[in-house]
N, C-alpha and C positions, 0 to 999 in steps of 0.2 A: 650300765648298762652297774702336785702338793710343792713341796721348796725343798724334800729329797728327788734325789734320780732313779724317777721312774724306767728311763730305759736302761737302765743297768742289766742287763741280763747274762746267764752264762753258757758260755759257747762252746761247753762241753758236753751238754747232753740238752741240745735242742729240742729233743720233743718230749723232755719229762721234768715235771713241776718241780722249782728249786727253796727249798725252805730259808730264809732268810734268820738271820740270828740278830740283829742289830734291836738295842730298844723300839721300843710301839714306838708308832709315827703317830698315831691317835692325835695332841697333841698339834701335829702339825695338817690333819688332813684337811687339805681345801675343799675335799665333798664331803665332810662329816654330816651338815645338814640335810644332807639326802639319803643319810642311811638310817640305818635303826638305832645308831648309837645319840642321832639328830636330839631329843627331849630330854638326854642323862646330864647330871649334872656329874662332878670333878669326882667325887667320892663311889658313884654307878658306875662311872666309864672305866675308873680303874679296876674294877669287878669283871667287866666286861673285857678289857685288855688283858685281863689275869689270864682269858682262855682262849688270846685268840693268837696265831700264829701266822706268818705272814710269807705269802706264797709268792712268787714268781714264774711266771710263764712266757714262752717265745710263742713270735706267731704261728698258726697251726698245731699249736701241742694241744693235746685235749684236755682238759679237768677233768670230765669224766663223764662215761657211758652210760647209755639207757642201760636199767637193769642190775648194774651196778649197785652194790649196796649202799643205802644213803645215812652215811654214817657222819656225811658234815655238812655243814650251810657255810657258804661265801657273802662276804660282800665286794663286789667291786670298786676299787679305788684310784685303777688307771686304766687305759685301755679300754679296747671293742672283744667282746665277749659274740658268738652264735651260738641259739641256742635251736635243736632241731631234733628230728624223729626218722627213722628209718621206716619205708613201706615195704612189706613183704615179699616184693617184686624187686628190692633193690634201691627204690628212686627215695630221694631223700626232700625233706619239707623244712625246711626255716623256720621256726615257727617266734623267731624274733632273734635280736641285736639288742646288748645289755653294752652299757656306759658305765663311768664311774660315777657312782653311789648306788648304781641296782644291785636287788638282793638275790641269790639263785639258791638253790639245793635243797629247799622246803618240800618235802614228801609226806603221804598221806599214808604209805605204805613204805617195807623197807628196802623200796628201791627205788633209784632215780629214773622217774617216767620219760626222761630226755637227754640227750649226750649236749655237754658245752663243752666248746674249743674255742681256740686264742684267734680272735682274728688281727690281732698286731699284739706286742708285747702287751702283759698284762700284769699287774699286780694285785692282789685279792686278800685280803683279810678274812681265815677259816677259824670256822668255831666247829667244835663238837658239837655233832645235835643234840646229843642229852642231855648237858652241861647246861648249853643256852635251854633248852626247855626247862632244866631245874630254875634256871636261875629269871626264867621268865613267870613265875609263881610269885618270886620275890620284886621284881620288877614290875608290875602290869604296866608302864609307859613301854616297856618293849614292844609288850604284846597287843597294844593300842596299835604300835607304829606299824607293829609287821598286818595285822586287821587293812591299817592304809593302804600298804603297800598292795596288799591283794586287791583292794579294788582296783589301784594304776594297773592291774596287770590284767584285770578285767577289760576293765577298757579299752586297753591295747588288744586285746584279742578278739572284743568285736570290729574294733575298727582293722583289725587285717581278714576277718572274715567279710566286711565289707569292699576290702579290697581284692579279694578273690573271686567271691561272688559278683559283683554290682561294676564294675569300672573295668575300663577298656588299658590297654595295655599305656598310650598315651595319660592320661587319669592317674593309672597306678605312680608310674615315674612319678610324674608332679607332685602325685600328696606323697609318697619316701623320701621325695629331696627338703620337701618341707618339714616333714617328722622330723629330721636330721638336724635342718637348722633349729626346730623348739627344740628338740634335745639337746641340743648345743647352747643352746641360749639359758634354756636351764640350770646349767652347768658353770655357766658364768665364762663360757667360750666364746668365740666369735661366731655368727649366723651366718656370715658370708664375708668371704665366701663358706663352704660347709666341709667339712674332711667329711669323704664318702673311702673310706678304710676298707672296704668290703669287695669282693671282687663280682664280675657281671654274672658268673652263674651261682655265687651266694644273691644275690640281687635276686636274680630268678629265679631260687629255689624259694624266696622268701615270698617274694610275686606271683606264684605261680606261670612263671614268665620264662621263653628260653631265654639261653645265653644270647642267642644270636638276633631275638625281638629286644633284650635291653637294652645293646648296643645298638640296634638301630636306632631305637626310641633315643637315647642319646645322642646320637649324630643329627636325626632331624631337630631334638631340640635345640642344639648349637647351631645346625644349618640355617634355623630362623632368629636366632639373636635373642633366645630366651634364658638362653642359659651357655658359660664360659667355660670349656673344660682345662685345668690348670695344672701345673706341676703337681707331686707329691700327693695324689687321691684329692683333691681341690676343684669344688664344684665351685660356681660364680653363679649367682642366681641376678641375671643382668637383668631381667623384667620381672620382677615378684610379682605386681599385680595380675600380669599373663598368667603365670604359672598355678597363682592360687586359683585361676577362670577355670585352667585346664583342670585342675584337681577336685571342681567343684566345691569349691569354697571351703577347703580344708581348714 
């Protein structure tokens, strides 16, 4: 959205981001291949670790708000990231859930068009934007990678535009439990059961869905034996082939 401790975090000022001092993990990071640092080789990466500072987040702290000057790009390295939009009326929109190796904070303008916050401990690797823009002159394998990345993000955003428009509340569920476990899978985690980290009305801010339709929707699907709900955010997908019928062949 590694073989240090990511959940180290500090318990002194829970809702604001902790700079970390300790050498680059670069090195060590188990989702390196999913970020932009993925094509560099040994003598690039340390160009790129020269600028990058290593952040810590609790769950619910924000990174930072629509509007907000966008003065740095993220990569995520551990943790579930939300990322979303305020409507003028107050109501809020999901407009995605970022993993570790997703990249966030790319603006076209100098402000950030979307607020991200922690949705469980986070760890994040920040660049300057200017920096990484200087130094993507010098690179073009960055700027290939981050080119990639925008389409993944295309993508993702017609397929939740299809999920708000086109599919029933049942449907929706199905293809988010399933995005969870590919993105899981992706990541070189387990598919199932799925950590679903996120709470029922982030669920249904993302859905266009209430709180109180996705918790149904989850009770029916447990009540028919499609799916296991488990300790510590742990979904059980006990009939994938069911669930991918219901999702329409997600």
């Amino acid at each position: 959205m590694t073989v240090f401790d990511y959940d180290r975090v500090s318990k002194l000022a829970p809702a604001v981001a902790r700079e970390r001092s300790e050498a680059s993990p670069c090195a060590a990071c188990t989702v390196r291949g999913m970020t932009i640092c993925a094509p560099l080789d040994s003598n690039e990466l340390a160009q790129v670790s020269a600028l990058m500072t290593s952040v810590e987040l609790q769950a619910g702290a924000p990174l930072f708000d629509e509007g907000e000057d966008a003065g740095n790009v993220y990569n995520l390295t551990s943790g579930t990231l939300k990322v979303y939009k305020l409507l003028p009326d107050g109501r809020r929109q999901v407009t995605g859930f970022l993993f570790g190796g997703d990249f966030l904070g790319l603006a076209t303008q100098d402000t950030y068009a979307f607020s991200a916050e922690a949705v469980t401990s986070c760890l994040l690797c920040r660049f300057p934007r200017h920096k990484l823009e200087d130094l993507m002159q010098r690179m073009p394998k960055i700027e290939q990678r981050l080119l990639s990345i925008a389409s993944n993000e295309l993508a993702a955003a017609q397929e939740q535009m299809l999920l708000l428009g086109r599919k029933t509340a049942r449907e929706k569920i199905a293809s988010f439990l399933l995005m969870l476990a590919k993105r899981a899978k992706q990541r070189g985690q387990p598919e199932n059961p799925v950590s679903v980290p996120m709470s029922r009305t982030d669920i249904g801010d993302y859905l266009g869905l209430t709180t109180e339709t996705v918790s149904r929707t989850f009770t029916q699907l447990k009540q028919q034996g499609i799916i296991n709900l488990m300790p510590n955010h742990q979904v059980k997908l006990a009939r994938c082939e069911e669930l991918e019928e219901i999702a329409g062949g997600y």
